[in-house]
PyMOL Python script that loads the backbone (N, CA, C, O; Angstrom):
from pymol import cmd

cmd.read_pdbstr("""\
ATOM      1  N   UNK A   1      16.911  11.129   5.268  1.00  0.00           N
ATOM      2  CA  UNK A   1      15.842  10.472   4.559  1.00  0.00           C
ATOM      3  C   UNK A   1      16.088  10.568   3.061  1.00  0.00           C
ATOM      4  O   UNK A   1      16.585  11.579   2.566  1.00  0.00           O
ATOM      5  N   UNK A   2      15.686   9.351   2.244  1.00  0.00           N
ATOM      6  CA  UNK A   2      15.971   9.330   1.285  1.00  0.00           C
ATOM      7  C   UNK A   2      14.657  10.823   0.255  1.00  0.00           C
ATOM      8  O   UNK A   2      13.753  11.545   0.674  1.00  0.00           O
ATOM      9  N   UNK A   3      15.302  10.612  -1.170  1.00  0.00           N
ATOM     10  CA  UNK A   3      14.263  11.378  -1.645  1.00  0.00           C
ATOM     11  C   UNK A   3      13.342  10.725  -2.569  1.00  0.00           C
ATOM     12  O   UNK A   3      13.571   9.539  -2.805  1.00  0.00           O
ATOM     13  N   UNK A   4      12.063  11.435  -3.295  1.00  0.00           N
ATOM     14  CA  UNK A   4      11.380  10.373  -3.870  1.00  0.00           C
ATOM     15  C   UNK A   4      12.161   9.868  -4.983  1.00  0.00           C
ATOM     16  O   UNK A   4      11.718   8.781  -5.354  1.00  0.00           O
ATOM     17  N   UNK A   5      13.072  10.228  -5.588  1.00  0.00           N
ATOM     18  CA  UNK A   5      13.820   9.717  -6.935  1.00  0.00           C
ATOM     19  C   UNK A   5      14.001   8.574  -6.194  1.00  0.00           C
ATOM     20  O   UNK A   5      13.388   7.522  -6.374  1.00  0.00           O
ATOM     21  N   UNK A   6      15.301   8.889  -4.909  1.00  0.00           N
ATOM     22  CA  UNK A   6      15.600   7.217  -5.122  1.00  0.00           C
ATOM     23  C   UNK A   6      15.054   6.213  -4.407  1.00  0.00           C
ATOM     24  O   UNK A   6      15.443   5.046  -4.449  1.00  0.00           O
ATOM     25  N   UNK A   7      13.910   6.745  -3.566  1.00  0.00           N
ATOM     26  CA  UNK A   7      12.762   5.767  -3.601  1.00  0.00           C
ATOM     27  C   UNK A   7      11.959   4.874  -4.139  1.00  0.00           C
ATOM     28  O   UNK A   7      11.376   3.802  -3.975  1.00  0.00           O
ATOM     29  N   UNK A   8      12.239   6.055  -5.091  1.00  0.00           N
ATOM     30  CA  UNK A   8      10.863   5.305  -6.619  1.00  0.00           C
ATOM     31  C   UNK A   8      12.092   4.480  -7.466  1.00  0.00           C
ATOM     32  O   UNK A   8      11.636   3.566  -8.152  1.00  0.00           O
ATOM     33  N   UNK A   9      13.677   4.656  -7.543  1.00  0.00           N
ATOM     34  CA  UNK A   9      14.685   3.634  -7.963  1.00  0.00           C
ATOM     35  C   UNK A   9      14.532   2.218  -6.860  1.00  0.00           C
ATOM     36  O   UNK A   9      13.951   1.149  -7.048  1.00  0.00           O
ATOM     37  N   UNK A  10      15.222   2.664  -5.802  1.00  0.00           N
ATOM     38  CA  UNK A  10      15.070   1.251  -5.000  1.00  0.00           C
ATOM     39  C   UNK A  10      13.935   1.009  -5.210  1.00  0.00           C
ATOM     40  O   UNK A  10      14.294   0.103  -5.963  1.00  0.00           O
ATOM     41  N   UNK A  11      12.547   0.937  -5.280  1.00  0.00           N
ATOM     42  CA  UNK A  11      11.044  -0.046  -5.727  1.00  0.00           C
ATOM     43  C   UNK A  11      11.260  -0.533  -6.811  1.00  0.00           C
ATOM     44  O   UNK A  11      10.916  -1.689  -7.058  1.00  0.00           O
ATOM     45  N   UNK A  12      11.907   0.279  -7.741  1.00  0.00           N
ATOM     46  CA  UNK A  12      11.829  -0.251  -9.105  1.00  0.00           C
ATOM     47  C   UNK A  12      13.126  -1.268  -9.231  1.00  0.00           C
ATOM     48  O   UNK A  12      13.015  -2.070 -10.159  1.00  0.00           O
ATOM     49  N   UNK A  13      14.182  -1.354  -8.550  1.00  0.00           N
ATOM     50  CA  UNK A  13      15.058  -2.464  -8.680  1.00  0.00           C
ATOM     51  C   UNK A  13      14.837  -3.512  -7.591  1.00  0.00           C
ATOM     52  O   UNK A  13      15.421  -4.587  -7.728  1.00  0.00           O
ATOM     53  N   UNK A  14      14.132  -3.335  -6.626  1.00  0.00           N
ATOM     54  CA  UNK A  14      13.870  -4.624  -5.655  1.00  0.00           C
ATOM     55  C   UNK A  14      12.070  -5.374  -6.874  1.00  0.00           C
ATOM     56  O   UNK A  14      11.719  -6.552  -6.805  1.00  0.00           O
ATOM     57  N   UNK A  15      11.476  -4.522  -7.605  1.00  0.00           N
ATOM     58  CA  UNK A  15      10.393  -4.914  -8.035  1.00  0.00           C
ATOM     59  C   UNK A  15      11.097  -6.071  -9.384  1.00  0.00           C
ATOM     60  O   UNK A  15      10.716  -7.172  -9.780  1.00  0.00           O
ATOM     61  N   UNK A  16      11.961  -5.411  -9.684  1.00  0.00           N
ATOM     62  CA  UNK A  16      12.835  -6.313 -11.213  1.00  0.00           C
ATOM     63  C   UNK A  16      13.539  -7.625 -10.594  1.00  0.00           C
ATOM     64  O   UNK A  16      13.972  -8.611 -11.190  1.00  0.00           O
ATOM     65  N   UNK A  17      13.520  -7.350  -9.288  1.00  0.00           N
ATOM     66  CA  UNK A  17      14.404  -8.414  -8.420  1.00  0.00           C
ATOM     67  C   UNK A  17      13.331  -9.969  -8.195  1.00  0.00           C
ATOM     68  O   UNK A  17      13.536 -11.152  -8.468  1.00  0.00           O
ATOM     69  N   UNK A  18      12.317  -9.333  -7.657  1.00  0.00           N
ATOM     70  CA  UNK A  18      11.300  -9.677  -7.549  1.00  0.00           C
ATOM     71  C   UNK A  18      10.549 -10.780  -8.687  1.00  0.00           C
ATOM     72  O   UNK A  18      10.250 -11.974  -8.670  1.00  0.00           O
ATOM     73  N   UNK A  19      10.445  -9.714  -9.608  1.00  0.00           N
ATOM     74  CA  UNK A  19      10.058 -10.277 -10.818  1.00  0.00           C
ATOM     75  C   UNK A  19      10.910 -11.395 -11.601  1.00  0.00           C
ATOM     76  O   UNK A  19      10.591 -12.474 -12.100  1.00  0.00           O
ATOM     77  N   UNK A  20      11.829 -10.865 -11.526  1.00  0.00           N
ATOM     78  CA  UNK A  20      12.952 -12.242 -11.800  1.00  0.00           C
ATOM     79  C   UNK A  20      13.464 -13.109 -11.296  1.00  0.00           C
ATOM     80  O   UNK A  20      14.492 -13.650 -11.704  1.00  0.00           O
ATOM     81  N   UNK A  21      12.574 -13.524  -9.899  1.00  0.00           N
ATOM     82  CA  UNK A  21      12.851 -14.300  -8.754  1.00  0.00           C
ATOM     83  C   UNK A  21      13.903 -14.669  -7.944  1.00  0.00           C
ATOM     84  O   UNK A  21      14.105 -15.771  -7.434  1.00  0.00           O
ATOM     85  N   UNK A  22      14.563 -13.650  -7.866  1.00  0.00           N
ATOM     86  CA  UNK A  22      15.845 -13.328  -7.126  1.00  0.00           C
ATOM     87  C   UNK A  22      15.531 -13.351  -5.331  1.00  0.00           C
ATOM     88  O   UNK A  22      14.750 -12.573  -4.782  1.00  0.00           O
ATOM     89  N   UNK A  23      15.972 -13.940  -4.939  1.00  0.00           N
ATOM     90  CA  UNK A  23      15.805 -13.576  -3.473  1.00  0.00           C
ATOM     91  C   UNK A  23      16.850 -12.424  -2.541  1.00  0.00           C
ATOM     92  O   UNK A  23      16.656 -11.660  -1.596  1.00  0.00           O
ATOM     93  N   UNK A  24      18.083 -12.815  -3.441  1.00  0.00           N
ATOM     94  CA  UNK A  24      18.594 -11.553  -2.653  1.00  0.00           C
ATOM     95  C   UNK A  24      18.888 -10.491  -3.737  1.00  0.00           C
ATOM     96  O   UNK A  24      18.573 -10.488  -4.927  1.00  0.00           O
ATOM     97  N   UNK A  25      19.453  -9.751  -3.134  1.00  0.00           N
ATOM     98  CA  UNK A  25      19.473  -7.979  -3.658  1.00  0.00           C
ATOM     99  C   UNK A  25      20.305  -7.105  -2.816  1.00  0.00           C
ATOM    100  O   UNK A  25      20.616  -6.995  -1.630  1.00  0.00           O
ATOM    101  N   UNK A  26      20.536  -6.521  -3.970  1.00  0.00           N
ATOM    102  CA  UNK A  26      21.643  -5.708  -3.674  1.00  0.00           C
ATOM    103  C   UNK A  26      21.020  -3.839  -3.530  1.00  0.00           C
ATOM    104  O   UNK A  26      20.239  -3.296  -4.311  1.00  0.00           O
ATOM    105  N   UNK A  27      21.612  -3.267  -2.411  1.00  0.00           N
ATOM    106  CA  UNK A  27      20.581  -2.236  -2.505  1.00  0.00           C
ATOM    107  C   UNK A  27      20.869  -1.067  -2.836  1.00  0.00           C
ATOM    108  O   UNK A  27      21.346  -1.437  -3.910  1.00  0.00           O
ATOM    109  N   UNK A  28      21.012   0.086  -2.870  1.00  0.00           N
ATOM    110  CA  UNK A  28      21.681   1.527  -3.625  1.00  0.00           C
ATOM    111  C   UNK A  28      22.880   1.906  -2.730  1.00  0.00           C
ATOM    112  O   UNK A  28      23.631   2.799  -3.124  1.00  0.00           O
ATOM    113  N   UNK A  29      23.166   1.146  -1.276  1.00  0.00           N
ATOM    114  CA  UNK A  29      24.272   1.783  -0.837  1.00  0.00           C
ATOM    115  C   UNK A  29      25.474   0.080  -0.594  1.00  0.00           C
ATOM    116  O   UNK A  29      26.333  -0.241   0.227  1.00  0.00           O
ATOM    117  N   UNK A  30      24.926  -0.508  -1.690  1.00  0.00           N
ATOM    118  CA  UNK A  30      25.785  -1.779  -1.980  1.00  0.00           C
ATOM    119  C   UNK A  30      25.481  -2.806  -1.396  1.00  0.00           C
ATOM    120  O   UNK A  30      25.768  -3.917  -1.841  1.00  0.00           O
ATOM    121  N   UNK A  31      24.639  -2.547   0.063  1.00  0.00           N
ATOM    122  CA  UNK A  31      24.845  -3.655   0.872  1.00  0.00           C
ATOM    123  C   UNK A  31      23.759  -5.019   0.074  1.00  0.00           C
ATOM    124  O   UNK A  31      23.007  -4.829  -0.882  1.00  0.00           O
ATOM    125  N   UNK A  32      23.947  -6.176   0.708  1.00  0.00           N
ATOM    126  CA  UNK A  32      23.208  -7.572   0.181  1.00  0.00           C
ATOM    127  C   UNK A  32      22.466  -7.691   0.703  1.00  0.00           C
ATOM    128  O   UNK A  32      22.820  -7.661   1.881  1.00  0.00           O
ATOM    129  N   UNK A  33      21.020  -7.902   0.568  1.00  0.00           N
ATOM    130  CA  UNK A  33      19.697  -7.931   1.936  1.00  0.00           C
ATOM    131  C   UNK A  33      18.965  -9.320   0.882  1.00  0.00           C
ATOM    132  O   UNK A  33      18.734  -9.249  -0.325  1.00  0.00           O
ATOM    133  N   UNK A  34      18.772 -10.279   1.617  1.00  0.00           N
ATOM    134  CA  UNK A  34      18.220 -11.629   1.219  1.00  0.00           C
ATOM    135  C   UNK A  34      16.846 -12.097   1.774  1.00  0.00           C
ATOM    136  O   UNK A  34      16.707 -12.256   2.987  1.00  0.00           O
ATOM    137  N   UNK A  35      16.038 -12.274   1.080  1.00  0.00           N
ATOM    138  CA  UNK A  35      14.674 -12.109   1.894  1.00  0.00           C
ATOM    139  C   UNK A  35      14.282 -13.916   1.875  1.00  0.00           C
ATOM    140  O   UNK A  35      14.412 -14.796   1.024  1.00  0.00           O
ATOM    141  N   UNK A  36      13.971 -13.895   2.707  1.00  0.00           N
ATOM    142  CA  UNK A  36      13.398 -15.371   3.032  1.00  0.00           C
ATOM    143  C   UNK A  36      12.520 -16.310   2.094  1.00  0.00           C
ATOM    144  O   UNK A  36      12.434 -17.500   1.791  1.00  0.00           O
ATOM    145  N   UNK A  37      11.676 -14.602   1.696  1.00  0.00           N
ATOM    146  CA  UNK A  37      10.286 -15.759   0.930  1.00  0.00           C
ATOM    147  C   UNK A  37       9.865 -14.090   0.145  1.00  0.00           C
ATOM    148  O   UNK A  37      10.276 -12.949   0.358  1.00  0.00           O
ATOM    149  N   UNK A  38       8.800 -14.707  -0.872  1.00  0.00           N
ATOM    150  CA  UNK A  38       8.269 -13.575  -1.750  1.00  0.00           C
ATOM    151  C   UNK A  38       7.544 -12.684  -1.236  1.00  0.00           C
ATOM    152  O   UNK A  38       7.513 -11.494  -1.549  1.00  0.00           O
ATOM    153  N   UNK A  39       6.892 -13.261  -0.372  1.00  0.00           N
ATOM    154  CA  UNK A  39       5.693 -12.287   0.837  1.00  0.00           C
ATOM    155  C   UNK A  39       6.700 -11.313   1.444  1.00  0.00           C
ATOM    156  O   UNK A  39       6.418 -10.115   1.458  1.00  0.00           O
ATOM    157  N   UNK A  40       8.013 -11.807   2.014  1.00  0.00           N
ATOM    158  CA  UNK A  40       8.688 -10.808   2.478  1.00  0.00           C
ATOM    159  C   UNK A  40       9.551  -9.572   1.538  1.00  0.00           C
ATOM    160  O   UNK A  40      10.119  -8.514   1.809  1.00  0.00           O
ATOM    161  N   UNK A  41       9.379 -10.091   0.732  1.00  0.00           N
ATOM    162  CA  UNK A  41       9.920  -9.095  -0.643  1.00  0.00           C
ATOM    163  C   UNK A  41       8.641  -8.307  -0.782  1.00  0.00           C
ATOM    164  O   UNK A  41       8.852  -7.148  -0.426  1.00  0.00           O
ATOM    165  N   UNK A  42       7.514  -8.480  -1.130  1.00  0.00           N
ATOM    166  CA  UNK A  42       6.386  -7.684  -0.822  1.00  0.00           C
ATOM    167  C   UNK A  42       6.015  -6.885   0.075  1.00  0.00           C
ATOM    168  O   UNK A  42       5.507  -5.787  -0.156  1.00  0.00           O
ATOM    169  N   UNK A  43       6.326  -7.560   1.669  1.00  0.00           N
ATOM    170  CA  UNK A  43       6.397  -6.338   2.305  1.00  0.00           C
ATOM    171  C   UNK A  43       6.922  -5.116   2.237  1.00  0.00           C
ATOM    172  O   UNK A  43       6.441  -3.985   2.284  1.00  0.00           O
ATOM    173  N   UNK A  44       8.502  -5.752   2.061  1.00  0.00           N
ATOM    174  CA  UNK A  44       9.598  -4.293   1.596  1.00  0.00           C
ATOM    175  C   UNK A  44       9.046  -3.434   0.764  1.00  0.00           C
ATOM    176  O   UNK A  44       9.043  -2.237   1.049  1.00  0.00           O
ATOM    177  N   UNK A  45       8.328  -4.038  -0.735  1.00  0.00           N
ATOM    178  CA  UNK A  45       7.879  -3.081  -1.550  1.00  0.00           C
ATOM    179  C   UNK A  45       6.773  -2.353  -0.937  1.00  0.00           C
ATOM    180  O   UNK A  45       6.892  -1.172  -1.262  1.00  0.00           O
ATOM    181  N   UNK A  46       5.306  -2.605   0.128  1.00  0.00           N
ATOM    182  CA  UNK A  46       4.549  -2.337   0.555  1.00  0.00           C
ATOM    183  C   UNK A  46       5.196  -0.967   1.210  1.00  0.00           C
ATOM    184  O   UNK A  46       4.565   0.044   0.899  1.00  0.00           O
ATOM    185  N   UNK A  47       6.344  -0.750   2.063  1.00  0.00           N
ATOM    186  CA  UNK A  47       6.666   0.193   2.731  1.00  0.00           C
ATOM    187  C   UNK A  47       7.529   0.826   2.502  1.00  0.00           C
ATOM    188  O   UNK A  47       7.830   1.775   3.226  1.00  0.00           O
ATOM    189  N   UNK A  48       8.343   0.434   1.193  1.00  0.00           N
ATOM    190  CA  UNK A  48       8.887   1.266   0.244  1.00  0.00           C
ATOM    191  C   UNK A  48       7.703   2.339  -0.568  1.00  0.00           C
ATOM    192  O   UNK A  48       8.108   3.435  -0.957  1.00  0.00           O
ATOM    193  N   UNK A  49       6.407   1.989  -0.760  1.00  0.00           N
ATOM    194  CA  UNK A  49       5.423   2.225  -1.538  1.00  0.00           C
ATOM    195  C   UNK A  49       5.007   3.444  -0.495  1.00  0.00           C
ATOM    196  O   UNK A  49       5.169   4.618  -0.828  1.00  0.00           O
ATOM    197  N   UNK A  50       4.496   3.099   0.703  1.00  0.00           N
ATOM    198  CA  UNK A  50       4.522   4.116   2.105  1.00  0.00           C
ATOM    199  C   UNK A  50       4.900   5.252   2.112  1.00  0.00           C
ATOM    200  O   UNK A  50       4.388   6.366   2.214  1.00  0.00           O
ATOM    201  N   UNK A  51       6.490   4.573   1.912  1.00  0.00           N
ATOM    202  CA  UNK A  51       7.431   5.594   2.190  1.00  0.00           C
ATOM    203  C   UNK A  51       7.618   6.983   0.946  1.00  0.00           C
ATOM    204  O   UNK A  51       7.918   8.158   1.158  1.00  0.00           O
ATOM    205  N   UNK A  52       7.333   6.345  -0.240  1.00  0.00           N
ATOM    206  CA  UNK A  52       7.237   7.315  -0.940  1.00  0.00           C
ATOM    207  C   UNK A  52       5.950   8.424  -1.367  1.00  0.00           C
ATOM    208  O   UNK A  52       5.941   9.462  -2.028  1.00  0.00           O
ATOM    209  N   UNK A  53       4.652   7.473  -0.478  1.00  0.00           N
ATOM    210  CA  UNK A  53       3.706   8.555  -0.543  1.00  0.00           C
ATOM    211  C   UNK A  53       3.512   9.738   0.298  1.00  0.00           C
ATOM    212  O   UNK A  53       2.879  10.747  -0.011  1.00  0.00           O
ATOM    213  N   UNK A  54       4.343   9.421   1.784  1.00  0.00           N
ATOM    214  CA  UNK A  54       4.645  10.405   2.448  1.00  0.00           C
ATOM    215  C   UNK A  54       5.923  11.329   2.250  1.00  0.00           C
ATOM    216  O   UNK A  54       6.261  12.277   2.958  1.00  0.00           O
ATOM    217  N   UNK A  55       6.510  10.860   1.195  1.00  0.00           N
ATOM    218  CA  UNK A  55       7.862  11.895   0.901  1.00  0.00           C
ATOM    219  C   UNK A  55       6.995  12.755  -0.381  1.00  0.00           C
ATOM    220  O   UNK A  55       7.206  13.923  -0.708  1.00  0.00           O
ATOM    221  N   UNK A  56       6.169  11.996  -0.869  1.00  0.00           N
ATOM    222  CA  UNK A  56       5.816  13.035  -2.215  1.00  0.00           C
ATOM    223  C   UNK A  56       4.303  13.916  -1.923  1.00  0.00           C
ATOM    224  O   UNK A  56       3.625  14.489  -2.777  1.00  0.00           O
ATOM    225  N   UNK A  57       4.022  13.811  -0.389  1.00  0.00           N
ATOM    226  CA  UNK A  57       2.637  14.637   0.338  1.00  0.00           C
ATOM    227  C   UNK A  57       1.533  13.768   0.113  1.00  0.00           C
ATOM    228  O   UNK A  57       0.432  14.110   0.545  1.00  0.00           O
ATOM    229  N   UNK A  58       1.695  12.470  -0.626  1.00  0.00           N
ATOM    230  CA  UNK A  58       0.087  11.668  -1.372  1.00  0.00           C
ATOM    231  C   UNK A  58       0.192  10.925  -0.066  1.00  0.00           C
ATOM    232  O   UNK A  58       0.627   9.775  -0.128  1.00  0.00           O
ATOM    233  N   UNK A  59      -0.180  11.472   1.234  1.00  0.00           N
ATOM    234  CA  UNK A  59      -0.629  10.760   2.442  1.00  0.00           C
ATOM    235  C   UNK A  59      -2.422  10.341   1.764  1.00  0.00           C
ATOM    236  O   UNK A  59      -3.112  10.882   0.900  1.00  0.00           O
ATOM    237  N   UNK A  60      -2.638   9.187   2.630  1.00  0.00           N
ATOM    238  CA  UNK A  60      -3.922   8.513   2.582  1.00  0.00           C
ATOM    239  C   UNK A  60      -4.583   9.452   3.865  1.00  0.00           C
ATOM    240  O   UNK A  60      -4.256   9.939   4.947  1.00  0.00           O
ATOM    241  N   UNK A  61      -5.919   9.325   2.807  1.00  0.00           N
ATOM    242  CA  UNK A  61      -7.264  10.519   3.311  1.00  0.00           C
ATOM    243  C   UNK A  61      -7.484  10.110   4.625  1.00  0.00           C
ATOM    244  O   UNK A  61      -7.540   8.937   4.994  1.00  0.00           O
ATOM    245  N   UNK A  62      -7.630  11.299   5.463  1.00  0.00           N
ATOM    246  CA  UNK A  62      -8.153  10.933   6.745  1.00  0.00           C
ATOM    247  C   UNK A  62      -9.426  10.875   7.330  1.00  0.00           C
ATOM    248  O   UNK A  62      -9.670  10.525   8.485  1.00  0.00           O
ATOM    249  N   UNK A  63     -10.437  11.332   6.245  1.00  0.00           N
ATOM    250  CA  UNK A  63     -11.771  11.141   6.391  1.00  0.00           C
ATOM    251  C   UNK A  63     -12.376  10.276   5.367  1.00  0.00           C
ATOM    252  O   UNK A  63     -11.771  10.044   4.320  1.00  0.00           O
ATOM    253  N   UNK A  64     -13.191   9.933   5.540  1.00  0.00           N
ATOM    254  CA  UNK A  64     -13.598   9.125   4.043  1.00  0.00           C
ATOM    255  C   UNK A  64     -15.276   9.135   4.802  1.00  0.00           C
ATOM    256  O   UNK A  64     -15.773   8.635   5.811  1.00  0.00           O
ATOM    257  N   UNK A  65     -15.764  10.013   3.657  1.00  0.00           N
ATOM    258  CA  UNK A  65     -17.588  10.115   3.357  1.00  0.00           C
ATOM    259  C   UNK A  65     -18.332   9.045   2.554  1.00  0.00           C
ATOM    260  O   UNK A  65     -17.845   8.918   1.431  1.00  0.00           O
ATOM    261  N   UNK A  66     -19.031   8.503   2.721  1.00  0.00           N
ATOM    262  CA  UNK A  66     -19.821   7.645   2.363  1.00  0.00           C
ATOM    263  C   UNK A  66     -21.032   7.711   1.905  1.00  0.00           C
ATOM    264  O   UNK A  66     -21.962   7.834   2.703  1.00  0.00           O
ATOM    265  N   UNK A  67     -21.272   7.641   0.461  1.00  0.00           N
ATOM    266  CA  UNK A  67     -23.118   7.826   0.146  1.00  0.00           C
ATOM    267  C   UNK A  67     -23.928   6.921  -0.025  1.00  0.00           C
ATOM    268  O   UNK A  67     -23.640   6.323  -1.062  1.00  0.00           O
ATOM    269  N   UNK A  68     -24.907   6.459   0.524  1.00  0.00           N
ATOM    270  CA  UNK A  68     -25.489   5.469   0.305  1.00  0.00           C
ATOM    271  C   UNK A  68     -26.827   5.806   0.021  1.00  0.00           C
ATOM    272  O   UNK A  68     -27.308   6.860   0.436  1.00  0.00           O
ATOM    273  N   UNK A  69     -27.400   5.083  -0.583  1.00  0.00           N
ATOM    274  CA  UNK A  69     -28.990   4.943  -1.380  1.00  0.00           C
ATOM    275  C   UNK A  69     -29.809   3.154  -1.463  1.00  0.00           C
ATOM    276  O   UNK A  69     -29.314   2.036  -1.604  1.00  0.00           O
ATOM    277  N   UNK A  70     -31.276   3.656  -1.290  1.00  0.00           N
ATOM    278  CA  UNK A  70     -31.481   2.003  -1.383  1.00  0.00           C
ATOM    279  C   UNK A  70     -31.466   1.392  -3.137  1.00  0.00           C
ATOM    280  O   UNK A  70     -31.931   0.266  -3.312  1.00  0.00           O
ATOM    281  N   UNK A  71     -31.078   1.951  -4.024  1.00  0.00           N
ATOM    282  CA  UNK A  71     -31.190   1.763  -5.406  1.00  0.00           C
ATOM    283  C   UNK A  71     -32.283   1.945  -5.440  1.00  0.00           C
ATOM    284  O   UNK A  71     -33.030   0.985  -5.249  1.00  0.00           O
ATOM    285  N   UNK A  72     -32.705   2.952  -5.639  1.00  0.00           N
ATOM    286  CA  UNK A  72     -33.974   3.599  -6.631  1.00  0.00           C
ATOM    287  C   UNK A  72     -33.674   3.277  -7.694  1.00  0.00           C
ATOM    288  O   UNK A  72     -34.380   3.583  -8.654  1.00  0.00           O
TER     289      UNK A  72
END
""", "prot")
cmd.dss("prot")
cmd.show_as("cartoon", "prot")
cmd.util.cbc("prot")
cmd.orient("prot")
């Protein structure tokens, strides 16, 4: 498994890729990965994004409390 450094590198060079409307890309171990459409470049970043919150412990809360009031 990768670590968060070069996690948080590959996001940040598929995000510049992205941004500069590149469809394909080149990735940290050379290979060429060509994405179809921008949504699918988004995904990648979505679970690149994942992937680095569970390598750096910032897992998403497993409870979530709720307060509610009628506005007094």
């Amino acid at each position: 498994m990768a670590t968060v450094a070069e996690l948080t590198k590959m996001r940040a060079d598929l995000f510049a890729a992205r941004m500069g409307g590149a469809r394909a890309f080149h990735d940290s171990n050379g290979e060429r990965v060509e994405f179809k459409s921008d949504s699918e470049m988004a995904r990648a970043l979505a679970a690149l994004d994942s992937e680095i919150a569970v390598a750096s412990g910032a897992a998403a809360p497993r409870v979530l409390h709720f307060t509610t009031s009628k506005g007094t």
